[in-house]
C-alpha positions as CSV (number, residue, x, y, z in Angstrom):
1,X,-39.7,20.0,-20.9
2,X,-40.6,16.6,-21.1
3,X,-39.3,13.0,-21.8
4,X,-41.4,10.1,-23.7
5,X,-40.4,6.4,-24.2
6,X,-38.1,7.1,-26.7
7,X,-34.8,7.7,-25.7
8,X,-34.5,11.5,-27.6
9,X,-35.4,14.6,-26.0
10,X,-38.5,16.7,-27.4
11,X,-39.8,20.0,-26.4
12,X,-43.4,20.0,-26.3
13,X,-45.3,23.5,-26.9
14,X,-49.2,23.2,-26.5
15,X,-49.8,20.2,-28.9
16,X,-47.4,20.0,-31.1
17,X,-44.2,18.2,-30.4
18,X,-40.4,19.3,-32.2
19,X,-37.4,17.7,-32.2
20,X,-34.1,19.3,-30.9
21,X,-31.6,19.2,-33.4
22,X,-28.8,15.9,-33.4
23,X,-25.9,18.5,-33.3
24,X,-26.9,19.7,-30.1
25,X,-25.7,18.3,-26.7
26,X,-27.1,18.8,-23.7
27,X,-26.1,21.0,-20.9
28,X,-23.4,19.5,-19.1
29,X,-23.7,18.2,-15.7
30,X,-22.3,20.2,-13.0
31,X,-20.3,18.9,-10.0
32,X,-21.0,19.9,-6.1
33,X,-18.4,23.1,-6.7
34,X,-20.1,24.1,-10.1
35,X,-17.6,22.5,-12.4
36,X,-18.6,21.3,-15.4
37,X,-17.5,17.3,-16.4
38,X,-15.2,18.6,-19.4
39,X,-13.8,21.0,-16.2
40,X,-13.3,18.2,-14.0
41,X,-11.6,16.0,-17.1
42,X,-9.5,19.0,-17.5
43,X,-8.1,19.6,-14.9
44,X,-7.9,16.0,-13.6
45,X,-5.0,16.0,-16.2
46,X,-3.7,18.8,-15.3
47,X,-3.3,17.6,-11.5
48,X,-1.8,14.3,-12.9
49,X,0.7,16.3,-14.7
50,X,1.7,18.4,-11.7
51,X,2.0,15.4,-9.5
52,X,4.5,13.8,-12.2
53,X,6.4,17.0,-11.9
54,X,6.7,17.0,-8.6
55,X,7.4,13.1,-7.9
56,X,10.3,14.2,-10.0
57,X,11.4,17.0,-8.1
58,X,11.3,15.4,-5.1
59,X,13.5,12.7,-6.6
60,X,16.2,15.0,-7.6
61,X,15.9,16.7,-4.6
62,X,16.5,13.8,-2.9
63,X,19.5,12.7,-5.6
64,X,20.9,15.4,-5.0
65,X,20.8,15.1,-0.9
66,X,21.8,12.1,-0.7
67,X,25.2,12.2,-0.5
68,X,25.4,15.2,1.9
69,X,23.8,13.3,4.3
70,X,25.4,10.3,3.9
71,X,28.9,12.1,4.4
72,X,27.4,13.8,7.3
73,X,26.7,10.5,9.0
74,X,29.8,9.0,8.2
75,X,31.6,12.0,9.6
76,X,29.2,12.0,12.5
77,X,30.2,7.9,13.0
78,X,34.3,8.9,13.0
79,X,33.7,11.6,15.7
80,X,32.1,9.7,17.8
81,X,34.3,6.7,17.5
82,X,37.3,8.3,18.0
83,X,36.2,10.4,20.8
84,X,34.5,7.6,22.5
85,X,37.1,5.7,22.4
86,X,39.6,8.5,23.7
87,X,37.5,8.6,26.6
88,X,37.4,4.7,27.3
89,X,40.9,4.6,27.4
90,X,41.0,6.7,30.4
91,X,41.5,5.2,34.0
92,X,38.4,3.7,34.7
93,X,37.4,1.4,37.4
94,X,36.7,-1.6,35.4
95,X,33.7,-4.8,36.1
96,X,34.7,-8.2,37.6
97,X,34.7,-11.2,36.1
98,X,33.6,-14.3,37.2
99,X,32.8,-17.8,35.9
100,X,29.7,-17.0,34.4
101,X,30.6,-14.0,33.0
102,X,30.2,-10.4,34.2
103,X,29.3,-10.4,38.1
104,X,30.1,-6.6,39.5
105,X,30.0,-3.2,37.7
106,X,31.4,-0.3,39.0
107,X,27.9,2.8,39.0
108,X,30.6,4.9,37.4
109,X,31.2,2.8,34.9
110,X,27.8,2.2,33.9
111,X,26.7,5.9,34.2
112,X,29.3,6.8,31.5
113,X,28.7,3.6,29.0
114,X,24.9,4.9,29.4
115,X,25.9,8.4,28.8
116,X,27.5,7.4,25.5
117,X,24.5,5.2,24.5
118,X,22.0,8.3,24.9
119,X,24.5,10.6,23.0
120,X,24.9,8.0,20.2
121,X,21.1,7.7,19.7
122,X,20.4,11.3,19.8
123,X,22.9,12.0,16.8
124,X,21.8,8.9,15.4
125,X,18.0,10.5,15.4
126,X,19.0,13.9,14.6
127,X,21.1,12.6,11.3
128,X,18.3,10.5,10.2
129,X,15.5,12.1,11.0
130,X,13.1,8.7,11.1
131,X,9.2,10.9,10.6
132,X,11.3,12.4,7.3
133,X,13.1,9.5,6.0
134,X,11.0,6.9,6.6
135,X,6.9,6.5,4.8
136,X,5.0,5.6,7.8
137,X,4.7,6.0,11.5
138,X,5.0,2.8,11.9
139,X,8.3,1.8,10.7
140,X,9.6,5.3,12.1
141,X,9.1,4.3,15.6
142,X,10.0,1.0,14.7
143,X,13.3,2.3,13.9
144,X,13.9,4.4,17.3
145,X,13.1,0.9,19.2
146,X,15.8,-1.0,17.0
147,X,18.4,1.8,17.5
148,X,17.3,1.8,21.2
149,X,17.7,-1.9,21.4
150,X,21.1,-1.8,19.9
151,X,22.2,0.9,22.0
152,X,21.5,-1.3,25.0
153,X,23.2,-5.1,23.5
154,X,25.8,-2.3,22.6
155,X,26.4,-1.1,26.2
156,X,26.2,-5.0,27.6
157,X,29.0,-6.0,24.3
158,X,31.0,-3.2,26.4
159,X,30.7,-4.5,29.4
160,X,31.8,-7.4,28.4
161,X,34.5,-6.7,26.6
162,X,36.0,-4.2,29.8
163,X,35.6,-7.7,32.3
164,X,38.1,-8.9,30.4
165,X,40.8,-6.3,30.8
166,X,43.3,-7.6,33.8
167,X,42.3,-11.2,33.6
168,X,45.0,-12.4,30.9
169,X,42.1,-13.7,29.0
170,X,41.2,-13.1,25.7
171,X,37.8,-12.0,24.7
172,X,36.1,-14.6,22.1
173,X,32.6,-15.0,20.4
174,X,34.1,-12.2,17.5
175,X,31.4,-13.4,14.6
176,X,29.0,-12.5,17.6
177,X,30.5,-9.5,17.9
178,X,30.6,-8.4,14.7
179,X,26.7,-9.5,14.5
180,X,25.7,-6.6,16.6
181,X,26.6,-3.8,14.2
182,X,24.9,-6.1,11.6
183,X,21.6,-6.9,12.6
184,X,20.7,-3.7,13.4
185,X,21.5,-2.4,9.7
186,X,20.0,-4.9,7.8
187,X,16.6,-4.2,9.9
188,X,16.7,-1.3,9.6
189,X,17.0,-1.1,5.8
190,X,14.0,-3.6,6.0
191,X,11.9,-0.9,7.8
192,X,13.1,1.3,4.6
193,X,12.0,-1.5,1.7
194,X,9.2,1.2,0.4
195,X,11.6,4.6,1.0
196,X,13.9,4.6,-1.6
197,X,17.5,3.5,-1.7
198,X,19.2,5.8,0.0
199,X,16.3,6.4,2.6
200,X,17.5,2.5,3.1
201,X,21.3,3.6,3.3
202,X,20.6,6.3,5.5
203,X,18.4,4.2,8.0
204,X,21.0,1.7,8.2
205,X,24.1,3.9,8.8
206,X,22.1,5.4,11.6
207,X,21.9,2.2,13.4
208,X,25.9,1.9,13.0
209,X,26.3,5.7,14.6
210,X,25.2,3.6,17.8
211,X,26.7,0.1,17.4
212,X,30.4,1.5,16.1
213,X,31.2,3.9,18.6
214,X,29.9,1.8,21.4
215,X,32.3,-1.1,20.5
216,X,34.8,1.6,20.1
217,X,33.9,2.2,23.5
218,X,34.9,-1.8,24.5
219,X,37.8,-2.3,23.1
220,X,39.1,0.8,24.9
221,X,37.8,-0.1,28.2
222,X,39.9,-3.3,27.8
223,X,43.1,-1.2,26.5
224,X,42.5,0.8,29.3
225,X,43.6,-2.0,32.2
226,X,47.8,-1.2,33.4
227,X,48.5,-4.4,32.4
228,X,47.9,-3.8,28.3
229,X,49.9,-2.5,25.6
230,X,47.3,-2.2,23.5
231,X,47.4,1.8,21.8
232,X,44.4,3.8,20.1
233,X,45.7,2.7,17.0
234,X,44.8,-1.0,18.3
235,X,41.5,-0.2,20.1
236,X,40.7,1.5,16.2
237,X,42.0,-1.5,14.4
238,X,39.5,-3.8,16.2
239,X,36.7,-1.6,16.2
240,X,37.2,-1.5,12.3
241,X,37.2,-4.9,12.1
242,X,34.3,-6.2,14.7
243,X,32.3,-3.4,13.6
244,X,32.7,-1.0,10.7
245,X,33.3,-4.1,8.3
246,X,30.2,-5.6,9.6
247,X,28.3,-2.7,9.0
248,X,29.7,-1.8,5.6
249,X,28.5,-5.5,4.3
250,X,25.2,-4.9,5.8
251,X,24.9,-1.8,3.8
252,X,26.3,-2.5,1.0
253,X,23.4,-5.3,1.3
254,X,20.1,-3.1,1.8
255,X,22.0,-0.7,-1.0
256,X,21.5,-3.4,-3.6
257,X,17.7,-4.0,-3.2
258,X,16.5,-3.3,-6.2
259,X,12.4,-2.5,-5.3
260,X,11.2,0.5,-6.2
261,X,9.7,2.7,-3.8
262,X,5.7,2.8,-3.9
């Protein structure tokens, strides 16, 4: 076999030359496994086709989750809240308040308010499940440092809000109150831009699993004091308005992005 200038392939047999037929193609070219190109064309559509099928599974799937988890979390948020906040209410030795704010805390006290944190970002972590829900490693431990951070304004908005109780003072600042739930949320649903929609619902309710119960956890410390009237029906009242509304608008916000997930 042998190829001259022109561009058509001739078989050459002592001195004479013959043409190959136009009809017939050469041998296809074979890949590194031994595929042939029309193989690889083949079943490059046929992987296409599967991964369309399953993109589409794994939305339904996820459809189809959604609100199960979602309900989880919520029902995982009202346990906690009320339970918290049962347990705040009980005779604690409360902080001092000074001048410039909070000067003495009682090592009980802040054993037990860091007890809470811990157990609110461990069901927070468990319900959301960051490595799952979220598309990168990145934004996953991302999220466990801005659920950790809100744990910890969380616990010092409790403090806070316990110094109080005795004084005859009222605690102020409530739009920076109802900022800490917030924040949190609306970051977090940031992190989840390229997730999905409810990967960003889910992500952002998990930051309020920390921030609701642990303001939960305030208003009861300053119920707790002998000199208020204040009654769990109060300390829920406040927390529902300092932090579940707060959290709900922040939600509701990240809900209604309309991106698609890449």
């Amino acid at each position: 076999m042998t190829q001259d200038a022109s561009p058509r392939l001739h078989l050459v047999t002592d001195n004479s030359v013959a043409r190959l037929p136009e009809d017939v193609r050469p041998q296809d070219e074979r890949t590194a496994d031994g595929r042939s190109t029309d193989q690889v064309v083949a079943d490059g559509g046929v992987m296409a086709d599967l991964m369309r099928r399953a993109e589409a599974l794994d939305a339904q799937l996820a459809a189809e989750q959604a609100p199960r988890s979602l309900a989880a979390a919520a029902l995982a948020g009202a346990t906690l809240t009320v339970v918290l906040a049962l347990l705040g209410r009980q005779a604690w030795e409360l902080p001092q308040r000074g001048a410039g704010g909070v000067t003495e805390v009682p090592q009980s006290l802040l054993t037990f308010l860091i007890i809470c944190a811990a157990l609110c970002v461990w069901a927070a972590g468990r319900l959301v499940r960051p490595a799952e829900t979220l598309r990168s490693a990145v934004a996953a431990h991302s999220w466990w440092a801005l659920v950790a951070g809100s744990a910890l304004v969380s616990l010092a908005a409790a403090l806070s809000l316990a110094s109080f109780a005795g004084t005859g003072q009222r605690p102020g600042e409530l739009l920076l109150r109802c900022a800490v739930p917030l924040v949190p949320a609306v970051l977090a649903g940031v992190l989840a831009a390229d997730a999905g929609r409810a990967a960003r619902i889910r992500a952002a309710l998990g930051t309020g699993l920390v921030t609701v119960p642990m303001t939960a956890v305030g208003w009861a410390l300053l119920s707790s004091s002998p000199r208020s009237t204040a009654g769990l029906d109060d300390v829920l009242g406040m927390t529902l308005l300092s932090a579940v509304a707060p959290l709900a608008v922040a939600v509701a916000f990240v809900a209604a992005d309309r991106r698609r997930p890449r």
